[in-house]
C-alpha positions in Angstrom: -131.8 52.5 130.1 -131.1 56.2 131.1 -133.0 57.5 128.3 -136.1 56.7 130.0 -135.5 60.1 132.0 -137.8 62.5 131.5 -135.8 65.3 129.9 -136.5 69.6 131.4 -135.9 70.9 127.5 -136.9 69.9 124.7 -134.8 70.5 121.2 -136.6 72.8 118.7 -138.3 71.2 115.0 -135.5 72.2 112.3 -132.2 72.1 114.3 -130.8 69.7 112.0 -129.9 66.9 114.8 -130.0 62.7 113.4 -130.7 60.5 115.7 -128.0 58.7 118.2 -125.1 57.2 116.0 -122.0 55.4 117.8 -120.2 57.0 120.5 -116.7 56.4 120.7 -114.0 57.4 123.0 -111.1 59.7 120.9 -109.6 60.4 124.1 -107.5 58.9 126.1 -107.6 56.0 123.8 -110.0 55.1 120.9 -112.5 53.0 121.5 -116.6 52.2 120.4 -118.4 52.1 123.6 -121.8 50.1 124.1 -124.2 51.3 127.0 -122.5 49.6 129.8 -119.3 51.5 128.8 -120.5 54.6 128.4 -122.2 54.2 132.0 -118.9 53.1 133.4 -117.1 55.9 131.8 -119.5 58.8 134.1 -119.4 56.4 137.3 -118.9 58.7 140.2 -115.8 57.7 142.4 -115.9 56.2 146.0 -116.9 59.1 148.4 -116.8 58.0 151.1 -120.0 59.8 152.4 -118.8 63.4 151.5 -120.7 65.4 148.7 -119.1 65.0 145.2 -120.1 67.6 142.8 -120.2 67.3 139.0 -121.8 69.8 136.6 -122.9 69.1 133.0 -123.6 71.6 130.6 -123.7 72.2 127.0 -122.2 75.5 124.7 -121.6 76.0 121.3 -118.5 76.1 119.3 -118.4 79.4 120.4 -118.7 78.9 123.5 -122.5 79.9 123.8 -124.5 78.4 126.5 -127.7 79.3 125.4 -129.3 78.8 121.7 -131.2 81.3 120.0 -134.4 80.9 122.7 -132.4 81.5 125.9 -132.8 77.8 126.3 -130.0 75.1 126.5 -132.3 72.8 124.3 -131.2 74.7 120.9 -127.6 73.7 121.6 -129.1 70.0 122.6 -128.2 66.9 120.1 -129.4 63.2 120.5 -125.7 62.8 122.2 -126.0 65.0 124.6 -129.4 64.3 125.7 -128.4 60.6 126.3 -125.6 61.9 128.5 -128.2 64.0 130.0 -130.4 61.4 131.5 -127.5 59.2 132.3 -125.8 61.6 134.5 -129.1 61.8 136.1 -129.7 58.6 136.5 -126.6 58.0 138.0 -127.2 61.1 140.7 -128.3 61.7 144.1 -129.4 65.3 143.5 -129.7 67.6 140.9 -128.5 71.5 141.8 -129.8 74.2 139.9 -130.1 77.8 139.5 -133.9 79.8 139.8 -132.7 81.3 136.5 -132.2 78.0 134.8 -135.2 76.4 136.3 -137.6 79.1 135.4 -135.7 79.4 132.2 -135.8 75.8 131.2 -139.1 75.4 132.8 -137.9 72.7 135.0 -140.1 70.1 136.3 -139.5 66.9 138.8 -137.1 64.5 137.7 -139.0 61.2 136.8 -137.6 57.8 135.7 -139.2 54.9 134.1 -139.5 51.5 135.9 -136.1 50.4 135.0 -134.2 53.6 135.9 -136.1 53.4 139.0 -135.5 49.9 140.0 -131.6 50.2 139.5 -131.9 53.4 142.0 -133.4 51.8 144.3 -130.9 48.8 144.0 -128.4 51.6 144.4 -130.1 52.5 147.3 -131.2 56.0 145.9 -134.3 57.2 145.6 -136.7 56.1 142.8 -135.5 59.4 141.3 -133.3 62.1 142.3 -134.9 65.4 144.0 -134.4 69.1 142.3 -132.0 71.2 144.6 -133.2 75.1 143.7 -130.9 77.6 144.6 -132.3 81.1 144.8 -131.9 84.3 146.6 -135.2 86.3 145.5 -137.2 82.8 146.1 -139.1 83.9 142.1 -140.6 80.8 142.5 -144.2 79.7 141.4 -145.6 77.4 144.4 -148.2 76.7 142.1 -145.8 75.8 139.4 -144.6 71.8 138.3 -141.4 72.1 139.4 -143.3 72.9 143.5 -146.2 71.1 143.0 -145.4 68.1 140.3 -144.9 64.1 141.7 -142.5 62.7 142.3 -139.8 63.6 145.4 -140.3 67.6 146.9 -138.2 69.6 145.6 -135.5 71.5 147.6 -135.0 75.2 147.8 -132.0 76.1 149.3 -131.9 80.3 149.8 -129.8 82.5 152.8 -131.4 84.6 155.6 -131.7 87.6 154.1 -134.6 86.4 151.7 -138.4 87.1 152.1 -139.6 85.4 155.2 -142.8 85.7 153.5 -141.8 83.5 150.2 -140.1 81.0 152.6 -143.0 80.5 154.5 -145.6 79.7 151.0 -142.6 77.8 149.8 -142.0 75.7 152.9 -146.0 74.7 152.2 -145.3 72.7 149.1 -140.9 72.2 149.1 -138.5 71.9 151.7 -136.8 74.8 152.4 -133.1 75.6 153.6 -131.8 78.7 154.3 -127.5 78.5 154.4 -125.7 82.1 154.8 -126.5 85.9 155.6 -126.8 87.4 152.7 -126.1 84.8 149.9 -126.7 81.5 149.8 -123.9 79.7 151.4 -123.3 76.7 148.8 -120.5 74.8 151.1 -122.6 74.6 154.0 -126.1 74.0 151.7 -123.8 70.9 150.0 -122.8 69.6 153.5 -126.4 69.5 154.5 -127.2 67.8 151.6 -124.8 65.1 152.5 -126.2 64.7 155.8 -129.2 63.4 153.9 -127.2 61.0 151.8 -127.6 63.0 148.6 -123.5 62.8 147.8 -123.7 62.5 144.7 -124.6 66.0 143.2 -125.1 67.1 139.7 -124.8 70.6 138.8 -127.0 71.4 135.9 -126.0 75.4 136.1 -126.7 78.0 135.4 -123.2 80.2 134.9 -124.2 82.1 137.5 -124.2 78.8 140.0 -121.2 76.8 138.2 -119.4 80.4 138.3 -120.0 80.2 142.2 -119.2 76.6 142.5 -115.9 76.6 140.9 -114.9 79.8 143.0 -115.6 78.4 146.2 -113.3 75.3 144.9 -116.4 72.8 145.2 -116.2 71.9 141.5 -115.2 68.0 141.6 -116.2 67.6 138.0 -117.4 69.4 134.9 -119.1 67.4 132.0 -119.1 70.0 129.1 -120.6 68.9 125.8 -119.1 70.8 122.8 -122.3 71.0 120.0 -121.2 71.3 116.6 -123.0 74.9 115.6 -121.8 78.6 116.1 -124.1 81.1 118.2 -123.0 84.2 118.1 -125.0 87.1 119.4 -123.5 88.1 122.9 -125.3 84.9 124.8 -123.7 84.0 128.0 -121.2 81.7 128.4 -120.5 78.2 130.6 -119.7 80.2 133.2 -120.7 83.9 134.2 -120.1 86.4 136.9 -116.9 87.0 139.0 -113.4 86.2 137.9 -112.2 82.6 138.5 -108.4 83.2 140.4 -107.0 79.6 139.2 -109.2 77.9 136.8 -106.4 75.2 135.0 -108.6 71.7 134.5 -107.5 68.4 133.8 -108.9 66.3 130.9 -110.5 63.1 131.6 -111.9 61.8 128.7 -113.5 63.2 124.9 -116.3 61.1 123.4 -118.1 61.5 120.1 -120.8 61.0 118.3 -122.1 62.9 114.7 -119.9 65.6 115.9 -120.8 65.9 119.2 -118.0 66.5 121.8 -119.0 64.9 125.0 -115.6 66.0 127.1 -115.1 65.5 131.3 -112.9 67.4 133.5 -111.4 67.5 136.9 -110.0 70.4 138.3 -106.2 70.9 139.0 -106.4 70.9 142.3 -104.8 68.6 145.5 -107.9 69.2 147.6 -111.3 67.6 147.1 -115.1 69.1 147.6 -115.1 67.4 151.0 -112.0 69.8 152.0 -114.2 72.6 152.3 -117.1 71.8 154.0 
């Protein structure tokens, strides 16, 4: 029922991708899994009202997060997108980076009627609100991501950005300004928690999953291992400064016509909550 998401890339004519075989756990013990399973197998844990953050992004097999066009899409495969709109079906929030939304020319989340009315069951909204994190605020009021249906989307920036592109921004998105100057993700996920929206998913880019996992307020990372080879320099999951202590836990490797849908959980004794 997740498919009914309305996907922010598209995959290109000619990458060679069949349509959606059998996924089956190879890890940590073989099994098919039908729909229900594969949604139990992403359930976010009990939170107890504290943020819990889980990123999902895709590379190649060497490591590439970006295809040929700059675009995640070219790494996509039928797997990976059905993952996709599970994980954000199953969110509160989606965070992302300007880059990445610009890049992947981002849009509202939208659900279909079924989605929609297992949200609200959830009590969620009918469809989880875009979380932009930027410090230039390169933003395009105008743009569908500002000015599409669906729930306003939130821009979270620090103080030290243009008052003057917070103040058109604030006309058609909400806008939070956390930190001097950079954005301040702990206290920007804290306030997002006040709101209810605990359960956060990360879409990127490196530059923001880079940030996250530095700031230790990684819970999760979904990483979906496509079966191609890049090449060419592109950027990896993760960019930007050094990570000190990065050793992960594995949680679980699915599969399906090659695809490696794989979760882990950082080796780590403190939670997200910790460090708010």
């Amino acid at each position: 029922m997740f498919a009914l998401f309305v996907e922010p890339f598209s995959v290109p004519p000619g990458t060679g991708r069949g349509e959606i075989g059998i996924v089956q756990r190879i890890f940590p013990e073989s099994a098919k899994l039908d729909d229900d399973a594969l949604v139990d197998s992403y359930a976010y844990p009990e939170i107890g009202g504290r943020p819990y953050v889980r990123a999902n992004m895709v590379i190649s097999l060497d490591g590439a997060a970006q295809g040929r066009d700059g675009r995640s899409g070219t790494l996509s495969s039928p797997a990976d997108r059905r993952v996709f709109a599970m994980l954000r079906g199953l969110a509160d929030v989606i965070l992302v980076g300007a880059g990445t939304a610009r890049a992947e020319k981002y849009g509202p989340a939208e659900s279909g009627p079924d989605v929609a009315a297992d949200r609200l069951r959830r009590g969620q909204l009918p469809a989880p609100p875009i979380a932009v994190v930027s410090g230039r605020l390169a933003l395009d009021p105008e743009g569908p991501l500002l000015s599409g249906p669906g729930e306003p989307t939130i821009v979270v920036t620090h103080a030290r950005s243009s008052p003057e592109r917070r103040r058109a921004l604030a006309a058609v998105a909400d806008v939070l300004v956390f930190g001097e100057e950079k954005v301040d993700l702990a206290a920007a996920l804290g306030e997002l928690s006040v709101r209810g929206l605990t359960r956060v998913l990360c879409e990127g880019g490196p530059h923001l999953l880079a940030e996250l996992v530095i700031g230790g307020l990684l819970d999760e990372l979904c990483l979906t291992v496509s079966p191609i080879v890049r090449g060419g320099g592109a950027l990896g999951a993760l960019a930007g400064d050094l990570v000190s202590d990065g050793a992960m836990q594995l949680v679980h490797v699915l599969e399906e016509d090659g695809t490696l849908l794989t979760r882990w959980r950082p080796q780590r004794e403190s939670s997200t909550s910790d460090r708010l």
